[in-house]
C-alpha positions in Angstrom: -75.0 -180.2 155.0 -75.3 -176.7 152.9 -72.5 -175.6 151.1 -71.6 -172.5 152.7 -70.3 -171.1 149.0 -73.4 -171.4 148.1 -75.9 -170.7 149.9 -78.4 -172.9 152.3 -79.5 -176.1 150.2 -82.5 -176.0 148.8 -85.2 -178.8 149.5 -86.3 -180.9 146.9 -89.5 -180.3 145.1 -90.9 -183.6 146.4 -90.4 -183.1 150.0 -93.5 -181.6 152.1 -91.0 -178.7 153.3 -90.8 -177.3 149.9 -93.7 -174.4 148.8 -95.1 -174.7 145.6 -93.7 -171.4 143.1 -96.9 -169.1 142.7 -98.0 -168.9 139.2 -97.2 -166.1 137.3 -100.2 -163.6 137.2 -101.1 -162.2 134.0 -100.6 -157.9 134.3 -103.8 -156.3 134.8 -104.1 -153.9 131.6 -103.6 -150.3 132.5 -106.4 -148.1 131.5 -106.0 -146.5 128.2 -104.9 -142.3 128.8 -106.3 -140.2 126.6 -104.6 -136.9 126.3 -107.4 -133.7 126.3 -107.6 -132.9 122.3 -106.4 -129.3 121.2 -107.4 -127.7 118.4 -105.1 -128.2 115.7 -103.3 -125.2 114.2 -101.7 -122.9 116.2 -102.0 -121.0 119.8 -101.9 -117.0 120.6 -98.7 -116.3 122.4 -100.6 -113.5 124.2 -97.4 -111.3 125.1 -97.8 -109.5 128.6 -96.7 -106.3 127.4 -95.3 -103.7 130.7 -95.3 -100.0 129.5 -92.4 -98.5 129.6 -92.9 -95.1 130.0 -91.8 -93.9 126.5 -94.9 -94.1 124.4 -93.2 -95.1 120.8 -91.8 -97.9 122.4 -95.1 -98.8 124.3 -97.1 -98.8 120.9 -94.0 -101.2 119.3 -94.5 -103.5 121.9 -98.7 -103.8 121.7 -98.2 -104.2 117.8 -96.3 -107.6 119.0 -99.8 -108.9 120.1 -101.5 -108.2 116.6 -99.1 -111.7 115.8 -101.6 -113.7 117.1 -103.9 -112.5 114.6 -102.3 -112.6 112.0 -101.3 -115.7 109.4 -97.9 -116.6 109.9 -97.3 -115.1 106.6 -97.4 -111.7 107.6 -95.6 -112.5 111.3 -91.9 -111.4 109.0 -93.4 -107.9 107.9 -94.7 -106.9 111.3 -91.7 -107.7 113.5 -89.6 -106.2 111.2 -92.1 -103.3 111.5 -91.9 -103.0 114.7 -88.3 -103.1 114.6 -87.7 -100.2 112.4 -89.8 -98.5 115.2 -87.5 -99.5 118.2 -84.3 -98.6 116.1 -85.6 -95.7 115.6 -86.6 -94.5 119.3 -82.6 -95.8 120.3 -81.0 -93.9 117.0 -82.9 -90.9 118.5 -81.6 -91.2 121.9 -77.7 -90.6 120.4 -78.8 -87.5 118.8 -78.1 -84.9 121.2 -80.4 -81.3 121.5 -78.3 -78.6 121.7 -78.0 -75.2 120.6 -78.3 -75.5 116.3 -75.0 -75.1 114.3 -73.7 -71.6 113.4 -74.6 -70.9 110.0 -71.6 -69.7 108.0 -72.1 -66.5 107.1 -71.7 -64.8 103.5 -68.2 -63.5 102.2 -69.4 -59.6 101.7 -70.2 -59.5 105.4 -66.4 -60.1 106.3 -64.2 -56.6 107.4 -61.3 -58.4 106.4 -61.8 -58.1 102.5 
């Protein structure tokens, strides 16, 4: 009788009933994956540059492509080129054109004295 805490009983290896355990099959090797070889060294960005509308800012943003052909070494002195340049066209959007400031005019011109 099976012992209902564990389980059904199992038959004994030397009865006909009981199915021989399969062997164990050896894994099949997996084909080696080669990933495609890239050229060492590094890639162009290749910025997509949308124009703006304003052209100083249009020209900063196209010098950003001239990265990629440059060495890294001179990456530091073009961005921070091209930084002056957008400072620039923002500090010249808080200067306000308006009519130029009186000039004061010389004391022998006054009625008062």
């Amino acid at each position: 009788m099976a012992d209902p805490t564990n389980g059904p009983a199992q038959a004994a290896p030397d009865t006909p009933d009981a199915a021989p355990e399969p062997a164990p099959q050896q894994a099949a090797e997996a084909p080696e994956v080669t990933e495609p070889v890239e050229p060492a060294g590094p890639r162009p960005l290749g910025p997509a540059v949308t124009p703006t509308g304003q052209a100083a800012v249009d020209g900063g943003l196209r010098r950003l492509a001239e990265a990629d052909h440059l060495p890294v070494s001179g990456h530091l002195d073009m961005y921070e080129d091209v930084h002056r340049g957008l400072r620039d066209v923002l500090a010249g959007l808080d200067q306000h054109p308006g009519p130029p400031a009186p000039s004061p005019s010389p004391t022998h011109d006054r009625p008062d004295q």
